[in-house]
FILO-349556 format. One record per atom (N, C-alpha, C): x, y, z; residue in three letters. Coordinates in steps of 0.05 Angstrom, whole numbers, padded with zeros to 5 digits, always signed. Atoms other than C-alpha are relative to their C-alpha. Layout:
BEGIN
XYZALA;...
This chain:
BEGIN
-00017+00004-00022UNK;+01112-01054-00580UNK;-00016-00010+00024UNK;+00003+00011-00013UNK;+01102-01075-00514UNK;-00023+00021+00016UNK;+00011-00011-00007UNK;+01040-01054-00473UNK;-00005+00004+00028UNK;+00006+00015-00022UNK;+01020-01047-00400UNK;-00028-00012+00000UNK;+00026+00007-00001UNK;+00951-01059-00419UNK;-00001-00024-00007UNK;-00005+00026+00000UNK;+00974-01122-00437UNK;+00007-00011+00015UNK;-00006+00013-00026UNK;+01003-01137-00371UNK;-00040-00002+00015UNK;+00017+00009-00018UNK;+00934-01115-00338UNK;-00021-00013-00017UNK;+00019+00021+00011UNK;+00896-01156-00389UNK;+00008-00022+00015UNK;-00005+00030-00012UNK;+00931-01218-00367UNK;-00009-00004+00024UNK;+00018+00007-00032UNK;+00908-01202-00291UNK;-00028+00006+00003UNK;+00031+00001+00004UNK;+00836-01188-00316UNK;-00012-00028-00006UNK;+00011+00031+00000UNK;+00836-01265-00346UNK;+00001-00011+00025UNK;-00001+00025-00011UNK;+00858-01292-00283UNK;-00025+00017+00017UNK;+00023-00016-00015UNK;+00802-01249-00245UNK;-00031-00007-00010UNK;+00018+00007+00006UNK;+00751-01283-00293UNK;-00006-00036+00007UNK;+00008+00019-00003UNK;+00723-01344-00271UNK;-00001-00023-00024UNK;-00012+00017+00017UNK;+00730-01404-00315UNK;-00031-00012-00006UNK;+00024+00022+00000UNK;+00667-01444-00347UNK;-00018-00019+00026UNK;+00021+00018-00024UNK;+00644-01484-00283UNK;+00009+00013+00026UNK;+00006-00017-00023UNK;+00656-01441-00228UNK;+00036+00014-00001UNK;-00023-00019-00004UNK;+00710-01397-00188UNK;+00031-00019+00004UNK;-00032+00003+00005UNK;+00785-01409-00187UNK;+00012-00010+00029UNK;-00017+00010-00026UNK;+00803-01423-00115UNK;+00001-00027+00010UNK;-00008+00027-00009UNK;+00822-01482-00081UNK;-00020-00025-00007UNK;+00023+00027+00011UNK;+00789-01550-00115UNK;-00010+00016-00021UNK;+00006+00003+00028UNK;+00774-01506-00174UNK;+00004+00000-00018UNK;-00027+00008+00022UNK;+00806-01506-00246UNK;+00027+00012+00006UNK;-00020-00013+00001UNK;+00854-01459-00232UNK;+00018+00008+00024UNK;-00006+00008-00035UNK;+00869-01473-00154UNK;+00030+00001+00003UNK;-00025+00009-00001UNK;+00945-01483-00168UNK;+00016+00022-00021UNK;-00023-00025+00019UNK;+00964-01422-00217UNK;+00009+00017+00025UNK;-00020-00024-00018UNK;+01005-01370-00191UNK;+00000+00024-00017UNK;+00003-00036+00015UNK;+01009-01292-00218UNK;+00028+00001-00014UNK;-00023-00001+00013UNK;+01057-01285-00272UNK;+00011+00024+00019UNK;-00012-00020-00002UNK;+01120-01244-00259UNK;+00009+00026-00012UNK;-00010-00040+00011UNK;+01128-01167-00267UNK;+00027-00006-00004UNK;-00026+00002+00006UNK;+01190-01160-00295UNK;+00001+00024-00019UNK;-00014-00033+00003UNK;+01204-01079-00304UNK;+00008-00004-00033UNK;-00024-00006+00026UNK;+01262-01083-00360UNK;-00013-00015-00012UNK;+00019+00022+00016UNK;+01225-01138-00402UNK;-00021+00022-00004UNK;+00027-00017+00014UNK;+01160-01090-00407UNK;+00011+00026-00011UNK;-00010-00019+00009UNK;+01210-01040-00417UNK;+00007-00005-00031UNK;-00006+00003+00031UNK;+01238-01077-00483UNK;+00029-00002+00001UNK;-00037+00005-00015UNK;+01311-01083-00449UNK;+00015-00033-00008UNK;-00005+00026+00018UNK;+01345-01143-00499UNK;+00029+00000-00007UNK;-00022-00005+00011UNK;+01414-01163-00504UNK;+00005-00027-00020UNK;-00015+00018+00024UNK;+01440-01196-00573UNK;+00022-00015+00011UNK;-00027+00022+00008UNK;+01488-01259-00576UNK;+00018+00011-00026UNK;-00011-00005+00019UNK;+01538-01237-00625UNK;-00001-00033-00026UNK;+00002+00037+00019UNK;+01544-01315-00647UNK;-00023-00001-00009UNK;+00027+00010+00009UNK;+01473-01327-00652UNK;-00013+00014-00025UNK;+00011-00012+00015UNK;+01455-01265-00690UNK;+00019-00011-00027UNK;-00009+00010+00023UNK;+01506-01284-00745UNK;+00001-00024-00008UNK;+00002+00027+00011UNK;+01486-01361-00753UNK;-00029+00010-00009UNK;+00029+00000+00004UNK;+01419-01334-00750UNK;-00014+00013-00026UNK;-00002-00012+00028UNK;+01430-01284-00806UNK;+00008-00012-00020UNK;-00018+00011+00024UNK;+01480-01325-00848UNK;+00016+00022-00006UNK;-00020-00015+00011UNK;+01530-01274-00846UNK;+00026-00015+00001UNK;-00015+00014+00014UNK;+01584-01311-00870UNK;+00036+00027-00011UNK;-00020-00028+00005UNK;+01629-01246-00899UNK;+00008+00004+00023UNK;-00013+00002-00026UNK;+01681-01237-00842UNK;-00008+00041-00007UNK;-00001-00030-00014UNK;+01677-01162-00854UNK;-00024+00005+00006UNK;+00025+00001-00017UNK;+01610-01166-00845UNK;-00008-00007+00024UNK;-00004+00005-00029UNK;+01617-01195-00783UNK;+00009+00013+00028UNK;-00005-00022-00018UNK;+01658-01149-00756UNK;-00017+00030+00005UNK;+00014-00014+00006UNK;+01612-01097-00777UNK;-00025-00011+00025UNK;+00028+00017-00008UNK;+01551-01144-00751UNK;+00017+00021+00034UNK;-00010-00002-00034UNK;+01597-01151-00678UNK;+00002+00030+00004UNK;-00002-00026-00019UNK;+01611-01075-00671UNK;-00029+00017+00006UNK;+00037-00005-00003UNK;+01526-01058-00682UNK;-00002-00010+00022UNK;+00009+00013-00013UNK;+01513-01105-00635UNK;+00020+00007+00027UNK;-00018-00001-00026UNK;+01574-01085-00578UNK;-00009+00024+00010UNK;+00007-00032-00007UNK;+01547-01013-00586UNK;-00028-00007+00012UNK;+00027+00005-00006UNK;+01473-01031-00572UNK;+00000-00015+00022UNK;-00002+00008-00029UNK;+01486-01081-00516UNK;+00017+00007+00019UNK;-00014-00023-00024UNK;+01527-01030-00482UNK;-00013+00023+00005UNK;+00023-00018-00008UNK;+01469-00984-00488UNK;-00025-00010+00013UNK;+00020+00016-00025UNK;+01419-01032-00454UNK;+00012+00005+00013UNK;-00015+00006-00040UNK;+01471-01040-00402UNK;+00000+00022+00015UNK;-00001-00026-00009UNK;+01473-00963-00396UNK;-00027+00010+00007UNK;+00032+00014-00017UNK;+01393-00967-00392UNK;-00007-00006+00022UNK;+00011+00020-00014UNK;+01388-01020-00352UNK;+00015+00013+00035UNK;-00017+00006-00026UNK;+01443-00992-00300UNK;-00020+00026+00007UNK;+00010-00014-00009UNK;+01416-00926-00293UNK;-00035+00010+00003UNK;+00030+00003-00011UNK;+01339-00950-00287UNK;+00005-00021+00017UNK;-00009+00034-00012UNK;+01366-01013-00246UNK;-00029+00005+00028UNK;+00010-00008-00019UNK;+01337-00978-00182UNK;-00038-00001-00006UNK;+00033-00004+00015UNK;+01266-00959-00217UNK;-00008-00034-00001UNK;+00014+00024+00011UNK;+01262-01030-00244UNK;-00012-00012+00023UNK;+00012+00024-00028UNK;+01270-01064-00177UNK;-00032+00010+00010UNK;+00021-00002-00013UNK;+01217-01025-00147UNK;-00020+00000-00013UNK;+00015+00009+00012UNK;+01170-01029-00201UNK;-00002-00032+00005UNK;+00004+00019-00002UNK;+01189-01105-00198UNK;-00021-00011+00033UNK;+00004+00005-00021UNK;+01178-01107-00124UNK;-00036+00009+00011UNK;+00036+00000+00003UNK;+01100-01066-00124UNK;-00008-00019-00008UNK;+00021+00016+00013UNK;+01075-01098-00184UNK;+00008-00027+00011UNK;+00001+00042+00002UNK;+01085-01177-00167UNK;-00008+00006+00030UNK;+00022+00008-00029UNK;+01068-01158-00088UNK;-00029+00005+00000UNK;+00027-00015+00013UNK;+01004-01119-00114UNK;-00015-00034-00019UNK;+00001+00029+00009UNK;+01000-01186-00157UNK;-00011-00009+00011UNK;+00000+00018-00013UNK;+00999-01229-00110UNK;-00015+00008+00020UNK;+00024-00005-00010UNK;+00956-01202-00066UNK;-00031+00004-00006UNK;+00011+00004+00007UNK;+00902-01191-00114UNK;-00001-00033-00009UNK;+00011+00025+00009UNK;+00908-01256-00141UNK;-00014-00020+00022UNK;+00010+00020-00030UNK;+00895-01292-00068UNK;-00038+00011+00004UNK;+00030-00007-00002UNK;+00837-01246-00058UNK;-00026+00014-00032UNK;+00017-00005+00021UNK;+00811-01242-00134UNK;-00008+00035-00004UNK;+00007-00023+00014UNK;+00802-01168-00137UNK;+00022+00023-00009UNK;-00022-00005+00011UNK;+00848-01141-00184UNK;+00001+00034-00012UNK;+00006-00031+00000UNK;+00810-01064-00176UNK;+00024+00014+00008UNK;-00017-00024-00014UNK;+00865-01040-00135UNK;+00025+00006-00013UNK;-00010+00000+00015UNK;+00909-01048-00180UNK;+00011+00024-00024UNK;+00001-00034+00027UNK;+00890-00994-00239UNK;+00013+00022+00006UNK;-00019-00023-00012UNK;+00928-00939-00201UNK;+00028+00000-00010UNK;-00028-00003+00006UNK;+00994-00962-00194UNK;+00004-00010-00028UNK;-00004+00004+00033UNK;+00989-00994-00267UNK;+00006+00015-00009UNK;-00004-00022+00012UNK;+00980-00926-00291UNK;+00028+00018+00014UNK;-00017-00017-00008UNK;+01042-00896-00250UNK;+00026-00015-00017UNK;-00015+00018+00007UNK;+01078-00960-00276UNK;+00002+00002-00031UNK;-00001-00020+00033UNK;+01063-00932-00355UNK;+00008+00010+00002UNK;-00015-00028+00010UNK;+01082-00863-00339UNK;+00026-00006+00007UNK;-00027+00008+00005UNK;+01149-00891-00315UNK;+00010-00013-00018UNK;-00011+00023+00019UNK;+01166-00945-00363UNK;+00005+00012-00020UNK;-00009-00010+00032UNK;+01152-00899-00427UNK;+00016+00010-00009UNK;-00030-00021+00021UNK;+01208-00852-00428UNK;+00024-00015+00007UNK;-00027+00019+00005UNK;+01263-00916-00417UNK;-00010-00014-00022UNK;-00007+00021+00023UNK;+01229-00954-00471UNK;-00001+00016-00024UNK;-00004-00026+00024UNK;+01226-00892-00519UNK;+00037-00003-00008UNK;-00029-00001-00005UNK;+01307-00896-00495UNK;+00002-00026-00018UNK;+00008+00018+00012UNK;+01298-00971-00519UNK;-00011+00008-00028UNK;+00013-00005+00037UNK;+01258-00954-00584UNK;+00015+00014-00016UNK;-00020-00019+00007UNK;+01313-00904-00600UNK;+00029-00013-00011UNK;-00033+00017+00015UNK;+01375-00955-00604UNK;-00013-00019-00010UNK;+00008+00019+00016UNK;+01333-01004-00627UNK;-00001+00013-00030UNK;-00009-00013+00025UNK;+01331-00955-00693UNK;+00014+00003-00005UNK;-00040-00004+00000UNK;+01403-00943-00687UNK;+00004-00016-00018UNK;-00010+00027+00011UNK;+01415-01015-00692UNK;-00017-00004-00021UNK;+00007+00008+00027UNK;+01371-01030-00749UNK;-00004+00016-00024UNK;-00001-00017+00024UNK;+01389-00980-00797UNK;+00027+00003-00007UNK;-00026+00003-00002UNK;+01459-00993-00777UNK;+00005-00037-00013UNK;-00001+00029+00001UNK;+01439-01076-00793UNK;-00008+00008-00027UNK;+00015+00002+00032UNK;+01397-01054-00863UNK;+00026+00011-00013UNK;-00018-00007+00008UNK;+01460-01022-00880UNK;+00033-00021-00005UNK;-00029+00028-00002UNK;+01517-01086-00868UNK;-00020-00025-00016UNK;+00007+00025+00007UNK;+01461-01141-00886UNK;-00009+00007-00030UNK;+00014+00001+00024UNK;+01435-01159-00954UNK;-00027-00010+00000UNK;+00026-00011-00007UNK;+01367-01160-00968UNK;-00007-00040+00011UNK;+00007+00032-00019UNK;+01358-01247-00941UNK;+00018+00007+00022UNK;-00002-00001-00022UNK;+01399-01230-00886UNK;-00017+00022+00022UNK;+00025-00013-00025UNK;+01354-01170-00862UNK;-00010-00017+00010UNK;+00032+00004-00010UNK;+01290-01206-00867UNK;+00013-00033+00022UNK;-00008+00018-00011UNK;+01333-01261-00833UNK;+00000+00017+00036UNK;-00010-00018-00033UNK;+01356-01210-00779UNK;-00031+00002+00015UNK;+00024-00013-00001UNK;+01287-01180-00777UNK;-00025-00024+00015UNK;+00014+00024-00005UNK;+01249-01247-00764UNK;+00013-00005+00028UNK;-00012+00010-00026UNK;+01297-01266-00705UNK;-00002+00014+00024UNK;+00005-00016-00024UNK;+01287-01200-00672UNK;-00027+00000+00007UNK;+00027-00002-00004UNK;+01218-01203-00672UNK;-00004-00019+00027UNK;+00003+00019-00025UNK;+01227-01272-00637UNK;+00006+00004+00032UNK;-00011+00001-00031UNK;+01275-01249-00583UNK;-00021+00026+00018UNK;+00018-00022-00014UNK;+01222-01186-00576UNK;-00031-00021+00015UNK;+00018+00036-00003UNK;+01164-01242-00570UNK;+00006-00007+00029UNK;-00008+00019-00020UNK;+01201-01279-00517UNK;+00001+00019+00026UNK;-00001-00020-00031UNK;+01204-01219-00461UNK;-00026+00016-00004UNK;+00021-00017-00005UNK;+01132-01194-00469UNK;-00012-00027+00018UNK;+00009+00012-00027UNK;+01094-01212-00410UNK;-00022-00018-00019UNK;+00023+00022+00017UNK;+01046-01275-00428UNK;-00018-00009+00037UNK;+00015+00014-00022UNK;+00999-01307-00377UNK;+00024-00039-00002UNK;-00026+00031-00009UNK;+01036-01378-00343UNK;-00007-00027-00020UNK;+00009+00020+00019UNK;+01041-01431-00390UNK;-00018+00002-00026UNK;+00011+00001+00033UNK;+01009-01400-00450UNK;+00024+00008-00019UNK;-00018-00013+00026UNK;+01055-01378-00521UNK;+00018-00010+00002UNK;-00032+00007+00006UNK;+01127-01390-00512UNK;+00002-00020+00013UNK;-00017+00023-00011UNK;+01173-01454-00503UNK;+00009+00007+00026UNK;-00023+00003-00025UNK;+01207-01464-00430UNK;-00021+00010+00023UNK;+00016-00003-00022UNK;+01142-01443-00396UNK;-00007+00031+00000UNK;+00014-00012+00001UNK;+01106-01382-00370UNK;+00010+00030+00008UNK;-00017-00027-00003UNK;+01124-01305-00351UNK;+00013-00005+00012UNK;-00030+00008-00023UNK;+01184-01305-00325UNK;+00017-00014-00020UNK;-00021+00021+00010UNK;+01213-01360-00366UNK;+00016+00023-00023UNK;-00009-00014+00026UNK;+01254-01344-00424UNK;+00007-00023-00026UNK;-00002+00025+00013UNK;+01238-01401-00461UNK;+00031-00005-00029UNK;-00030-00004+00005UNK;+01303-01412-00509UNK;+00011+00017-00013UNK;-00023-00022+00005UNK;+01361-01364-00512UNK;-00010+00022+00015UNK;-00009-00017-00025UNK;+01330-01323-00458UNK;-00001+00036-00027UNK;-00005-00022+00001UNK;+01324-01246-00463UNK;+00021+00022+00003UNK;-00011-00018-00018UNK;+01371-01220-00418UNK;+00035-00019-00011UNK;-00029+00014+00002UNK;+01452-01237-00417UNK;+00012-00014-00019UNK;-00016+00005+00028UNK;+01474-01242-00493UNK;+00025-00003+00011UNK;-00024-00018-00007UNK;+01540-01249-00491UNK;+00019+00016-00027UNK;-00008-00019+00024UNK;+01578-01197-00529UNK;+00025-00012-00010UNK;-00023+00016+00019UNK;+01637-01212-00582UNK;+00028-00003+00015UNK;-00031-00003-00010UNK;+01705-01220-00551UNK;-00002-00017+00024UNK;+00004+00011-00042UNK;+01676-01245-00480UNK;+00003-00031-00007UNK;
């Protein structure tokens, strides 16, 4: 799953100097910017397309579908239940880490940092445990409707949309660009069956 030590790896690269000297103005890296903290994302906070997941599976069987759509209405109504009642937490996690960011990144020392990182773990783990919890739901509830090519179908796609909301440094790994982006189909704002 998702780590913060992976977030403060990414602000340890930009804190290393590059082959021919330092990073500031006129040098390679003069024009990056500090990826974005983004709370729910390190949390693991993902809402399914009902459409997408069943072209993506090949579920095809309408009762399977309906099956598929009610897994998936239950689970992205438990993000939303998540998401509402950490909403508050997120912001202000969002709002430290990227000012903390951005202040280290201007003045390169990304020491001051290691503190609130660590306050920013002990919060995050017991919503993405909440997270890791319906995510079992749902896929014991999916190994149970799919057949065994639509799992590894299911199984493959979630990986991707998990993939696509872990924090990356700007312009490396995923399509549509750098943290923050959601290069295509996005993390956030599935929309659910009926809508």
């Amino acid at each position: 799953m998702l780590s913060l030590g992976m977030v403060f790896g990414i602000l340890t690269v930009f804190a290393q100097p590059p082959m021919g000297g330092g990073m500031g103005p006129g040098g390679m890296g003069g024009d990056m910017e500090p990826p974005t903290f983004e709370a729910q994302n390190v949390a693991g906070i993902l809402f399914y397309d009902y459409a997408e997941v069943v072209k993506k599976a090949k579920v095809k069987d309408a009762d399977q579908q309906s099956e598929v759509a009610t897994l998936l209405m239950e689970y992205n109504d438990e993000m939303g239940r998540i998401s509402k009642m950490n909403g508050h937490t997120f912001l202000e996690l969002d709002q430290l880490v990227n000012d903390q960011m951005q202040a280290a990144f201007e003045s390169r020392n990304f020491e001051s940092m290691k503190g609130n990182m660590e306050k920013v773990k002990a919060t995050i783990e017991p919503i993405r445990k909440e997270v890791e919890a319906a995510d079992v739901s749902l896929n014991e509830g999916m190994k149970a409707v799919l057949n065994d090519k639509q799992w590894a179908k299911w199984e493959k796609y979630q990986k991707k949309k998990k993939e696509e909301i872990k924090p990356q440094m700007p312009g490396v790994g995923r399509q549509g660009g750098g943290v923050g982006g959601r290069g295509q189909g996005g993390g956030r704002g599935g929309m659910r069956p009926g809508m």
